[in-house]
C-alpha positions as CSV (number, residue, x, y, z in Angstrom):
1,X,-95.0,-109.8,-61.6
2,X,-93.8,-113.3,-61.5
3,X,-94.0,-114.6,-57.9
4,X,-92.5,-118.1,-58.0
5,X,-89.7,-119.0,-61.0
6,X,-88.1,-122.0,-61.1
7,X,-86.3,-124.6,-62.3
8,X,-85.2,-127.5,-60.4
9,X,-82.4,-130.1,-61.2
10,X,-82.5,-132.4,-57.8
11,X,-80.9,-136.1,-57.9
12,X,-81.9,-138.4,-55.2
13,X,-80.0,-141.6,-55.3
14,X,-80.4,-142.4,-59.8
15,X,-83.5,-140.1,-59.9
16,X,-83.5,-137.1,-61.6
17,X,-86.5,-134.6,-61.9
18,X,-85.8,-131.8,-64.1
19,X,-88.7,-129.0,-64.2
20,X,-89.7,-125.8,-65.0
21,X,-92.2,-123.1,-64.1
22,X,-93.6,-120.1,-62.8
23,X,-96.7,-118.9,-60.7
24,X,-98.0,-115.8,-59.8
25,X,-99.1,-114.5,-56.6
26,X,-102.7,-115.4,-55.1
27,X,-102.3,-118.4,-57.8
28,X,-102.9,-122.0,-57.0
29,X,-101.3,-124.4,-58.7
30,X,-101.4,-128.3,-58.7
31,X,-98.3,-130.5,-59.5
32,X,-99.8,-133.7,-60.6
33,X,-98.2,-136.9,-61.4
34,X,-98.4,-140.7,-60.4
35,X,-96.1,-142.0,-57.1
36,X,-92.4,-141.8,-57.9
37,X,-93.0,-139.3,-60.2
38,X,-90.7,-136.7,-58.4
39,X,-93.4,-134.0,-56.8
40,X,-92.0,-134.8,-53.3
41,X,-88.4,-134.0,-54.5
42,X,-89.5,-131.0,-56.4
43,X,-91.6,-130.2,-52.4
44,X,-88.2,-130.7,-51.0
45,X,-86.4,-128.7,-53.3
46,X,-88.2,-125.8,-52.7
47,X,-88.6,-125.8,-49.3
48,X,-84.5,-126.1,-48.9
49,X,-85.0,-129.4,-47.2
50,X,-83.1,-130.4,-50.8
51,X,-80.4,-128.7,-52.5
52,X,-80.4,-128.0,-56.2
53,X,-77.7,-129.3,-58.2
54,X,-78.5,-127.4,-60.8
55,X,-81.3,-124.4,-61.5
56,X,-82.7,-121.4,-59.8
57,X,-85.5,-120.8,-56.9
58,X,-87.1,-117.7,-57.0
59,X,-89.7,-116.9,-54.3
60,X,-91.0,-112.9,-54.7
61,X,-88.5,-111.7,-56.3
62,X,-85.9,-113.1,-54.1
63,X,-82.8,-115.8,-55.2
64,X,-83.0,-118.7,-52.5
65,X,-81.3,-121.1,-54.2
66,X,-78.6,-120.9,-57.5
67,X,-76.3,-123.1,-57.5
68,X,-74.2,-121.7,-60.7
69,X,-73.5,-118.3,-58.3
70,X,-73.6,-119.9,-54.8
71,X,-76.4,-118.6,-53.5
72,X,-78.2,-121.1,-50.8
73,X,-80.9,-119.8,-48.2
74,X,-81.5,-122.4,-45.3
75,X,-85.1,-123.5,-44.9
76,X,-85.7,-121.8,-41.5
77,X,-84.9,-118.6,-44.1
78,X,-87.1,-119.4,-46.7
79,X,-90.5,-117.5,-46.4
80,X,-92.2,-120.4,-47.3
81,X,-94.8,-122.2,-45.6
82,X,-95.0,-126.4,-45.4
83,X,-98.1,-128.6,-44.7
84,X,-97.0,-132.2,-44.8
85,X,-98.8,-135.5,-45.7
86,X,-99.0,-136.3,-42.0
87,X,-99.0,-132.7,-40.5
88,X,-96.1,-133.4,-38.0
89,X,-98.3,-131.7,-35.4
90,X,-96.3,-131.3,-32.3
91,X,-97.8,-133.8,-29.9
92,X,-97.3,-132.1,-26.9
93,X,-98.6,-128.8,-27.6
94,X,-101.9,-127.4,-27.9
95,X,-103.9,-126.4,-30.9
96,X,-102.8,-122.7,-30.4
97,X,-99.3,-123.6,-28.9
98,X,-98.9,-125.4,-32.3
99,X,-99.9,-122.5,-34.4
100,X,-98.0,-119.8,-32.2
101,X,-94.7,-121.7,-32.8
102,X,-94.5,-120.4,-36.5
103,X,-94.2,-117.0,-35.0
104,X,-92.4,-117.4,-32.5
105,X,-89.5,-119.9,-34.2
106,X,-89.4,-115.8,-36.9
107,X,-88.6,-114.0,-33.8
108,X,-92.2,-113.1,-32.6
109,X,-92.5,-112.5,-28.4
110,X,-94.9,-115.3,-27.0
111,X,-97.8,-112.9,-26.6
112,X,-97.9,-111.7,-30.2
113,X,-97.6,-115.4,-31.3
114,X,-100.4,-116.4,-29.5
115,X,-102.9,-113.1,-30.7
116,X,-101.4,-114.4,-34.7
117,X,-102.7,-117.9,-33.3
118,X,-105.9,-117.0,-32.3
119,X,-106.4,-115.2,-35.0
120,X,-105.8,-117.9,-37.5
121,X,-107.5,-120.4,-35.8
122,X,-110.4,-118.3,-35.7
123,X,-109.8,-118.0,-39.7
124,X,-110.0,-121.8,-40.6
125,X,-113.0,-122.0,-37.9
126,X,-111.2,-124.0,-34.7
127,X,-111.2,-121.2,-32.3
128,X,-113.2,-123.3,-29.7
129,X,-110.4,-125.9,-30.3
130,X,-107.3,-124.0,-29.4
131,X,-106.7,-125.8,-25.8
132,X,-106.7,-129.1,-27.7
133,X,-104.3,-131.5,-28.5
134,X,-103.3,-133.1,-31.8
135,X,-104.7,-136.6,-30.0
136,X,-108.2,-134.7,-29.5
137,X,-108.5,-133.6,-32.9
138,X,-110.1,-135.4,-35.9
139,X,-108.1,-135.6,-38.9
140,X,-109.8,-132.9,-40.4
141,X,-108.8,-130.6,-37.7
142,X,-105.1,-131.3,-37.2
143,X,-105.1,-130.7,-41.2
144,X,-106.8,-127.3,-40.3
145,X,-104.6,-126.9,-37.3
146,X,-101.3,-128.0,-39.8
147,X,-102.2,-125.4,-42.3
148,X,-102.8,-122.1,-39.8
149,X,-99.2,-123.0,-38.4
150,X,-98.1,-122.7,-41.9
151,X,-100.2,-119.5,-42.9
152,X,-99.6,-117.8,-39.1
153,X,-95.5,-117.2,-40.4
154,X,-96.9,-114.8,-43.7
155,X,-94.9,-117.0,-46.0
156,X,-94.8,-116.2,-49.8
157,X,-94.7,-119.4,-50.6
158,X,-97.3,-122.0,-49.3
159,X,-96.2,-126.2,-50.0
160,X,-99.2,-128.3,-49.4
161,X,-98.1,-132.4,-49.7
162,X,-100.8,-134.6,-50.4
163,X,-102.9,-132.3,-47.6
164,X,-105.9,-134.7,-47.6
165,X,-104.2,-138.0,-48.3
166,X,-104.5,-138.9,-44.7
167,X,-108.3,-138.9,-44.6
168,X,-111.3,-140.8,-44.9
169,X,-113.9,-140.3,-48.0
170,X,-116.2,-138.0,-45.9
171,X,-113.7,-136.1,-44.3
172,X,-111.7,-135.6,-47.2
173,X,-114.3,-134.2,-49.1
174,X,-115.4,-131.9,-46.5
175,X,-112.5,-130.4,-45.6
176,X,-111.8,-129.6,-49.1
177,X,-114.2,-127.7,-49.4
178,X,-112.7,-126.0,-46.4
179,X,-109.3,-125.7,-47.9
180,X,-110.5,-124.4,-51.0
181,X,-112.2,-121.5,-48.7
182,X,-109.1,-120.9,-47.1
183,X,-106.6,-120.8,-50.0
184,X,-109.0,-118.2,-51.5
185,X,-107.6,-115.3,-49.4
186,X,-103.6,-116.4,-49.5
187,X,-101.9,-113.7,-50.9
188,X,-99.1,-115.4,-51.9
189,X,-98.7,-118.6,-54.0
190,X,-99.9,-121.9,-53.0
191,X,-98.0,-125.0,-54.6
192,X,-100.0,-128.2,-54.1
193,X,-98.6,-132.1,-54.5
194,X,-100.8,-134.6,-54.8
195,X,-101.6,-137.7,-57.3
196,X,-105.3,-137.0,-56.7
197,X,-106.8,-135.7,-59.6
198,X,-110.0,-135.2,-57.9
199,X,-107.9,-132.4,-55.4
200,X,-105.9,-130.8,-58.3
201,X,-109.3,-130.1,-60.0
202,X,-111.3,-128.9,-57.1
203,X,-108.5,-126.5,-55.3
204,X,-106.1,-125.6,-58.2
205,X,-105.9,-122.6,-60.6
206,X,-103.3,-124.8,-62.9
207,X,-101.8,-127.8,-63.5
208,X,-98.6,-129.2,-64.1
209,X,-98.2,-132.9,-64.9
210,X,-94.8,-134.7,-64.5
211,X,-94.1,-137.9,-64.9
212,X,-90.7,-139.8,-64.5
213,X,-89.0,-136.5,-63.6
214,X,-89.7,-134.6,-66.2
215,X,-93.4,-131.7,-67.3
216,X,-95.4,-133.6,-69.5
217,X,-98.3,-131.4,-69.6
218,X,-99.6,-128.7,-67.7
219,X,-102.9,-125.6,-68.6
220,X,-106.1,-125.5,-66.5
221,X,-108.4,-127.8,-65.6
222,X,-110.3,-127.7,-68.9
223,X,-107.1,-127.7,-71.1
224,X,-105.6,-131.2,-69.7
225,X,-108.9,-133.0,-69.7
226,X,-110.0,-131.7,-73.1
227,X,-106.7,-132.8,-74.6
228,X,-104.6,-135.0,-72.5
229,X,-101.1,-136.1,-74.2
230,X,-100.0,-139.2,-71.9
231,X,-101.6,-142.6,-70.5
232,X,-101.1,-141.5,-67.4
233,X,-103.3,-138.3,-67.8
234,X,-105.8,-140.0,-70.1
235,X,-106.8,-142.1,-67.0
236,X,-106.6,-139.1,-64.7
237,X,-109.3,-137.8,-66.9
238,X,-111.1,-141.4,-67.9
239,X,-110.4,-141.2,-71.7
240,X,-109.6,-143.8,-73.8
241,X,-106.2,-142.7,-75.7
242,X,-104.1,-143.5,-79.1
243,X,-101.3,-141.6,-80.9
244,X,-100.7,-142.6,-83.9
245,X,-100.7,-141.1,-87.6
246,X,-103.3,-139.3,-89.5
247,X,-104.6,-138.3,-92.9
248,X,-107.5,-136.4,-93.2
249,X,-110.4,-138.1,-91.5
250,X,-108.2,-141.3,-90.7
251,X,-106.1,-142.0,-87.8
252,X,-103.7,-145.2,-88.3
253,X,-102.9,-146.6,-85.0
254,X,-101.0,-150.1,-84.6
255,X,-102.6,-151.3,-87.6
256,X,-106.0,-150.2,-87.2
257,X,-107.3,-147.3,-89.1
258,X,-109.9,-145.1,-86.8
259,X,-112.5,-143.0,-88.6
260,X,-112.6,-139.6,-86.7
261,X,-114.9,-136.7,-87.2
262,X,-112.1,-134.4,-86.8
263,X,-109.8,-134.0,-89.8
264,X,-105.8,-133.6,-88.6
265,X,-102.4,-133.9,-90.5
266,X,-99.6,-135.9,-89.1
267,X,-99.0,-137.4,-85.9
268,X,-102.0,-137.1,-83.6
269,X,-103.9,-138.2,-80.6
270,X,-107.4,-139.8,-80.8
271,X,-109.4,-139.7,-77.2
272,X,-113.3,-141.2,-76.4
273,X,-114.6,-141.5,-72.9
274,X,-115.3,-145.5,-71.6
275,X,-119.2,-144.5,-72.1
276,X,-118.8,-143.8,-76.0
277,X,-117.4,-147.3,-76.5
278,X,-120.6,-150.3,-77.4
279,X,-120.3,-153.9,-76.6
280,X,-121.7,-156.6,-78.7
281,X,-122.0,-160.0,-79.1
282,X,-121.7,-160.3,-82.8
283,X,-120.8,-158.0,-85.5
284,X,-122.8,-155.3,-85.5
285,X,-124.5,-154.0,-89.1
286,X,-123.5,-150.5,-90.4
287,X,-120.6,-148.0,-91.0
288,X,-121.1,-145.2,-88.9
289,X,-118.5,-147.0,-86.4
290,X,-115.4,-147.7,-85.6
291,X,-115.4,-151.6,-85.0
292,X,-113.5,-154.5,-84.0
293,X,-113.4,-158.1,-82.5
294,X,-112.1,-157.9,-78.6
295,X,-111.9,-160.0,-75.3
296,X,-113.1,-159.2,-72.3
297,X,-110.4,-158.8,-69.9
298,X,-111.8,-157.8,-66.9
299,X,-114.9,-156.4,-65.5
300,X,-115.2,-153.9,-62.4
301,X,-117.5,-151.3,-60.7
302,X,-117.5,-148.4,-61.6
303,X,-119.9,-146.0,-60.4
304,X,-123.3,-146.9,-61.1
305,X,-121.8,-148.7,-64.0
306,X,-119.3,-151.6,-64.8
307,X,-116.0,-150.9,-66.7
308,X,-115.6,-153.0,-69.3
309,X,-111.9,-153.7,-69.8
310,X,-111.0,-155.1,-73.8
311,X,-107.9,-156.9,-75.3
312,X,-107.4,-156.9,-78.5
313,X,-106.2,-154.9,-82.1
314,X,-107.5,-151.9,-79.7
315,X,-107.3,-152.4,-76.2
316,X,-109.9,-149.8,-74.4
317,X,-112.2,-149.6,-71.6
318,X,-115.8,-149.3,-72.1
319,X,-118.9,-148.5,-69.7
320,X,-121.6,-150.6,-69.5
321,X,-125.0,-150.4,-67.2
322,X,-125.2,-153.7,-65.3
323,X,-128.2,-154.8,-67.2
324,X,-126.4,-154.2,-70.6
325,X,-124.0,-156.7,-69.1
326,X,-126.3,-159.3,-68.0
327,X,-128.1,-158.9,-71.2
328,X,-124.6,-159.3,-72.9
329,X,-123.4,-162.1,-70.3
330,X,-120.4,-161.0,-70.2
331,X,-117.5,-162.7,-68.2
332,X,-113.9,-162.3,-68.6
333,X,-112.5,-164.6,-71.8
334,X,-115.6,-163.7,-73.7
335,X,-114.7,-163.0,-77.6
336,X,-117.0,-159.5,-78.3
337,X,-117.4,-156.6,-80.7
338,X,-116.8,-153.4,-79.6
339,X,-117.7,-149.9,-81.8
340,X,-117.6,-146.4,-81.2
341,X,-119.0,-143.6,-84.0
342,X,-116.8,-141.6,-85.4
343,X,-118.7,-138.6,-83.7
344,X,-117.8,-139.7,-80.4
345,X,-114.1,-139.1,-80.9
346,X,-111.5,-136.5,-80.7
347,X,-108.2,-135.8,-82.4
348,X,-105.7,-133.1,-81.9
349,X,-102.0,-133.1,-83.0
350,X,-99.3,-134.6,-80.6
């Protein structure tokens, strides 16, 4: 049975984000998309913190917002559970006071509140912490802390906003590994915003990519970065990315015809990581590749390697080891060749 089904139509101010989905219960999924993009409103809308003005909000089986038949359910009446970006931890209040107020604001007595509390904070391993303040904890903590509170109210729906956005490097990566433990047992469904792709891929079941308001793509992990259809998502993924039109084992984009080891009809997309893309000085001798004449644009770290961005009849980004680059003496302004085999790309219709 469908757990969550949706679709939201929410203006705020000359924004519009228009989407549509459905999840299933114990599922994870990640809504992806670059800042602006509309997660936040869509977090909002189904939360109730937002009113549709058009659509439907289904949460297990329940109507909690359809506008075309008045229906509207406040968000203290939603069965849905909220981590925010900066946890809005109550500052006054203990670790377990914290947690127990979930309970308590659905009718709980104080002493069952506080057994649910301990129990939880047992669960997400901050049982020694539950006399603490949000001012004693570390980030990863009060995340921890943020996300019992959430869980302690049973809610069918669990909204995670950018959850680890507020941490450093080493915490971050730590306690997502802790939040991927946690999410494991969740009965219900878990909706997670972020713009980290890095999050999406590590916690999520599924993703669904929206840009500018609107789904542009959405399939597990190895569905989006095998085959991704926008800009946006071909960076998410680190692929170079075309559309343009193909014949057989030809793809014609802007002008310039790439051979491809894939045959495809029609209008298609041709992908190669920054790594399958060779630098050179001067032309270089054969036909295996794919080559033409391009200026170095800029050069950064990347890794244990330097990206390698190119201007020209195909702008790209290309990975180079440092001592390739010093060999090349490369410097931005420099007039170079670049080539990638045929072998090395991809193509799949648009």
């Amino acid at each position: 049975m469908t757990h969550l089904d949706t679709r939201i139509v929410a203006t705020r101010g000359t924004f519009t984000v228009d989407i549509a989905f459905t999840a299933e219960a114990g599922e994870v999924v990640a809504l992806l998309g670059p800042n602006g993009a509309g997660k936040t409103t869509a977090l909002r809308a189904l939360a109730g913190l937002l009113p549709l003005g058009e659509g439907r909000i289904s949460i297990a089986g329940t109507t909690v917002d359809e506008p075309s038949t008045r229906t509207w359910t406040p968000p203290e009446r939603r069965r849905v559970g909220v981590v925010f970006q900066d946890y809005l931890l109550f500052p006054h209040l203990s670790a377990r006071e914290n947690v127990a107020f979930g309970p308590r604001s659905r009718g709980a007595s104080r002493s069952a509140a506080r057994e649910q509390a301990d129990r939880w904070l047992d669960r997400v391993g901050l049982a020694s912490y539950s006399q603490h303040r949000p001012r004693q904890l570390s980030g990863g903590q009060a995340q921890r802390v943020a996300l019992a509170r959430a869980l302690a109210t049973e809610p069918d729906l669990l909204l995670l906003d950018e959850p680890l956005a507020a941490l450093d490097a080493r915490t971050r990566l730590e306690t997502r590994s802790r939040l991927h433990k946690d999410l494991v047992g969740y009965a219900g469904t878990t909706l997670l915003v972020t713009h980290d792709p890095i999050d999406a891929l590590v916690l999520a079941d599924r993703l669904i990519v929206i840009e500018e308001g609107r789904i542009v793509q959405s399939g597990d992990a190895e569905a989006i970065t095998a085959r991704p259809r926008t800009d946006y998502v071909a960076r998410l993924v680190g692929l170079n990315l075309y559309r343009g039109m193909s014949s057989g084992l030809s793809v014609a984009v802007d002008g310039f015809e790439f051979a491809v080891a894939e045959p495809v009809s029609g209008e298609a997309f041709v992908a190669f990581p920054p790594s399958a893309v060779a630098i050179f000085v001067t032309r270089p001798d054969g036909s295996p590749r794919n080559t033409w004449p391009a200026t170095v644009s800029g050069i950064q770290r990347h890794g244990d390697n330097l990206r390698v961005q190119l201007d020209g009849p195909v702008k790209a980004a290309a990975d180079i080891t440092p001592a390739a680059a010093a060999a090349l003496r490369l410097e931005a302004g420099q007039a170079v060749w670049a080539a990638v085999k045929a072998t090395e790309t991809r193509t799949y219709p648009t």
